[in-house]
N, C-alpha and C positions, 0 to 999 in steps of 0.2 A: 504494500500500500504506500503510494507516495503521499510525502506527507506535505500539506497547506497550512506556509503561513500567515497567521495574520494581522498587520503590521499598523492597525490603527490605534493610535495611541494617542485620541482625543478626550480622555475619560476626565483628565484633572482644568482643561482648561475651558472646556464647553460645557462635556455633559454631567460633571461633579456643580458647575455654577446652574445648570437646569433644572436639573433635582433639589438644588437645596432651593430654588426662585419659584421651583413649583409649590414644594412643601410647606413654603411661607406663603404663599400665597393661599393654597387650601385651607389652614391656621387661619390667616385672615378673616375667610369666606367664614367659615364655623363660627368665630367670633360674632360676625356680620349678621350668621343666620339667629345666635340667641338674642342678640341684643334688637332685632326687630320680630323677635318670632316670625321667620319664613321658614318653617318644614323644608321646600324641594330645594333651598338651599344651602341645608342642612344635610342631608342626604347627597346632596354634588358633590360639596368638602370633603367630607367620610369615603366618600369613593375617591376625590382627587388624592387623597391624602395617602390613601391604601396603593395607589396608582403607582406613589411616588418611590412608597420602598418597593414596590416589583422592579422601576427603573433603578433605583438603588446597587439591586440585587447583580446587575450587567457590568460594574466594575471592577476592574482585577489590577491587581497591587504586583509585583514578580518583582526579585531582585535580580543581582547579575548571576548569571549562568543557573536560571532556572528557565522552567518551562512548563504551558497547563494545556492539556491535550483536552477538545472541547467535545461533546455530542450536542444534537440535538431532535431529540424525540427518536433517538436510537442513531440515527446518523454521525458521520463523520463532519463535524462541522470546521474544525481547524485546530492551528495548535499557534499560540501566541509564545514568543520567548523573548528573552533578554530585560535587562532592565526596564522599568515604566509604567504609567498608570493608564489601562489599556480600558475601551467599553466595548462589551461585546452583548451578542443579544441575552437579555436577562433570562429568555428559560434555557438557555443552554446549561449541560450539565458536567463539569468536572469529571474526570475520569482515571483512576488508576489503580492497575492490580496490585500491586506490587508496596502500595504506601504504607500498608500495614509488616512489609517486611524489612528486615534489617540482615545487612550481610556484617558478620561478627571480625574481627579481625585475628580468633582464634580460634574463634570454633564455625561448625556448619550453619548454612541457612538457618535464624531463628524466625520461625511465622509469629510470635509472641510480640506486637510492636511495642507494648509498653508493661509494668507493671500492673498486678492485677488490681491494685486499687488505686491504681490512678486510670483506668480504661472508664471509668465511669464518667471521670471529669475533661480528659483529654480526647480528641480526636484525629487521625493520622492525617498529616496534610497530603492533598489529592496533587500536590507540584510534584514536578520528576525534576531531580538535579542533574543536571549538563555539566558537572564538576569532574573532575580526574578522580574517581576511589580505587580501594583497595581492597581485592577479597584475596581472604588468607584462609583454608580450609583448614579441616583438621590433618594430623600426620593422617598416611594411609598407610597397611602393609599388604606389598606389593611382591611378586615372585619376577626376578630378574629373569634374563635370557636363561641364566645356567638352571632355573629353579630354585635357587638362593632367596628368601621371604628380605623383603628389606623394607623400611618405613623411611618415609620419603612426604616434604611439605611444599609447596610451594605457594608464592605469595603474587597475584594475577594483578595491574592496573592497568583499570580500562572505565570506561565512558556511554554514554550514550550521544549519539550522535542520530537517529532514525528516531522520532516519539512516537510517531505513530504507529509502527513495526514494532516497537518495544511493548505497547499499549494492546494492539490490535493482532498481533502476528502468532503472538504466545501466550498462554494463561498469565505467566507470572514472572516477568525477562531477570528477575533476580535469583528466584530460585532455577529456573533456565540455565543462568549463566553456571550456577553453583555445581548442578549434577556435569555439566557438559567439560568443565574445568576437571573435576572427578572421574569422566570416562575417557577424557585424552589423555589426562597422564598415566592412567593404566596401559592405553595405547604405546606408548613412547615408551614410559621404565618397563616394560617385556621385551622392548629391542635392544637393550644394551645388558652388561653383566654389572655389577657393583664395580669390579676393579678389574684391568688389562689380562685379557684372556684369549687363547691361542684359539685360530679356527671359528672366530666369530665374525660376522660382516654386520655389522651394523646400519651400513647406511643403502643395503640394498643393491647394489653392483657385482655381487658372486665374489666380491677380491676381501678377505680375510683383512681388519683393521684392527689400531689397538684405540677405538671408542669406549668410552665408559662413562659410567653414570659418573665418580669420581674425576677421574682428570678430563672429561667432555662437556664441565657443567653448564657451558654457554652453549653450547651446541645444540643439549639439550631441551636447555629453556627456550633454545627458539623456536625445536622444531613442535615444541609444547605450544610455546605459543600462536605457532601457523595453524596445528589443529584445532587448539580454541577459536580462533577467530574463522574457520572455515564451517565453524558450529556453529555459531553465534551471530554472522552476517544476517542470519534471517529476520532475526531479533532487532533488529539497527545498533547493535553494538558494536564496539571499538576496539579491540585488544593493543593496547600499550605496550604492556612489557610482561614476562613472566618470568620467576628468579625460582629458584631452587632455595627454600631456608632450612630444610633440615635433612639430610640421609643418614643412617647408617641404618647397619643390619637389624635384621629383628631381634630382640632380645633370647630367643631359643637358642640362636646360632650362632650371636656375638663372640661369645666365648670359645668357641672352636673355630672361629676365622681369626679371631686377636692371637691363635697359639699359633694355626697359621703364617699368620703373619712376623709372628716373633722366630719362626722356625725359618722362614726365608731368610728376614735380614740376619740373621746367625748364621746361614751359608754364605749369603753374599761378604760378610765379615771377613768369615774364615779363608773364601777365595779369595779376598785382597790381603788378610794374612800372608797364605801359603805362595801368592805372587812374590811380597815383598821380601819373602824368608831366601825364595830362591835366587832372586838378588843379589841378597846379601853374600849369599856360599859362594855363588858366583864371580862376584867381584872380591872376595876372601882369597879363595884360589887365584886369582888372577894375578892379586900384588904378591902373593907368596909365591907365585912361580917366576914374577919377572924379577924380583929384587933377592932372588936364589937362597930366600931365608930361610928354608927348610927345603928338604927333596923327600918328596911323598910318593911311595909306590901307588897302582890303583887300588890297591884293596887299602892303604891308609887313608886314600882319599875318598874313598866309600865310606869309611868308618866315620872319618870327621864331617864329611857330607850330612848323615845319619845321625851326629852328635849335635851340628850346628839345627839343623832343621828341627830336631826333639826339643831344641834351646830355645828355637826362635817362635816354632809353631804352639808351643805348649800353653796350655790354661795358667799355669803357676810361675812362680819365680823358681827357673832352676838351683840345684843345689851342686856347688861346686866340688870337684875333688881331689886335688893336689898331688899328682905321681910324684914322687920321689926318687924312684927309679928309673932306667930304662924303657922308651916305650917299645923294644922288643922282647 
């Protein structure tokens, strides 16, 4: 549905001084009709008077970046935005699904708009804001490519730019946006693994990447946010930006991927150990052989090879031990 707008904004300087010139004027007449007892002029006033707050009723007030989507007698009548004191025809009727809901900034759609003892005395305003928000779902757990459960947040800003497709297109473009934000990133964290994994192709070309939900975090938020917004056009909404604020794994498996993980870097450790041990043997031999400060057969260079490496590579402080003797 496209949307009409509409941009007469004579309320405060014509038809706010008609109304109140009417209303004094009927006041008058009513006056006029006790003080000479005339009945049918009495009966005018009461009617003009009544007249006055039905044209009353046609002015609208908006600040900036709001906006009031109109019917009238079921139709689409228009939708008025921006700042200004706007008149429109008095029985048109306000519209909006959605004023009763609030998107929370930590938790799910609440349909609840206010407290329950204050709903008696408050009423949800029928304006849709044209402002930049923020919806921030709950965490979700989610099964990565590998089947790994991981819990995973993200935080969506986005707008309304269509009123009338937001008004008219879906029941409720808030709670809309909230489920549709919830079933594309289900969509997206199934294509990647939590962290860099062999024989996975992530982005759909047959060719094996190292993507991840971890070290791809932009990558991911964007293709998050292409599916949102490929949801939510219908809607007239806007998709901004969408950001990743919380991963890690589910708590069942945490602790078996943390030993994991302490089990890797404790090899990768130990291969840069065992690189820099052999180095050193290497470069040991080398000044011992050219500066002819000992002459070692291969089986004594074996031996010390074997000594040095036990020295270098070992978990502890070796423990020295002083021949005295001959080493043959």
């Amino acid at each position: 549905m496209e949307e009409k707008l509409i941009t007469n904004k004579n309320g405060m300087t014509v038809m706010l001084s008609l109304i109140i010139f009417h209303l004094a004027l009927s006041v008058a007449a009513f006056v006029l009709s006790l003080v000479y007892e005339m009945l049918p002029l009495l009966v005018i006033s009461l009617i003009w008077f009544v007249l006055g707050f039905v044209f009353y009723s046609g002015l609208k007030i908006l600040k900036p970046q709001e906006a009031l989507v109109l019917t009238l007698f079921g139709k689409y009548y228009g939708t008025i935005k921006g700042d200004g004191f706007y008149f429109v025809n008095p029985f048109c009727t306000a519209i909006n699904p959605a004023a009763a809901t609030t998107l929370g900034q930590s938790n799910d759609v609440n349909t609840v708009s206010l407290v329950a003892s204050q709903q008696a005395t408050v009423t949800p305003s029928k304006k849709i804001s044209l402002k930049v928000m923020t919806l921030s779902n709950s965490k979700q757990k989610i099964n990565d490519c590998l089947g790994n459960p991981v819990e995973i947040a993200i935080a969506v800003t986005w707008r309304v730019v269509n009123t009338s497709k937001a008004v008219f297109e879906v029941d409720n473009y808030k709670e809309f946006l909230s489920l549709q934000c919830d079933a594309a990133l289900r969509n997206i964290v199934r294509i990647y693994p939590y962290d860099t994994a062999e024989n996975v192709d992530t982005t759909g070309d047959g060719v094996a990447d190292d993507g991840s939900l971890r070290g791809s975090s932009d990558i991911v938020a964007n293709r998050i946010k292409n599916e949102i917004q490929e949801k939510v056009k219908i809607a007239g909404l806007e998709i901004i930006e969408a950001r990743i604020t919380y991963l890690a794994y589910a708590p069942e498996i945490a602790a078996a991927m943390l030993q994991r993980q302490q089990a890797a870097a404790v090899v990768d450790a130990r291969k840069l150990i065992v690189d820099g041990a052999v180095g050193m043997v290497e470069m040991a031999l080398e000044r011992l052989s050219e500066k002819n400060t000992v002459k070692l057969d291969e089986e004594r260079k074996a031996a010390m090879v074997s000594n040095l490496l036990v020295v270098l590579c070992g978990n502890k402080d070796a423990q020295p031990i002083v021949n005295s003797g001959s080493i043959y």
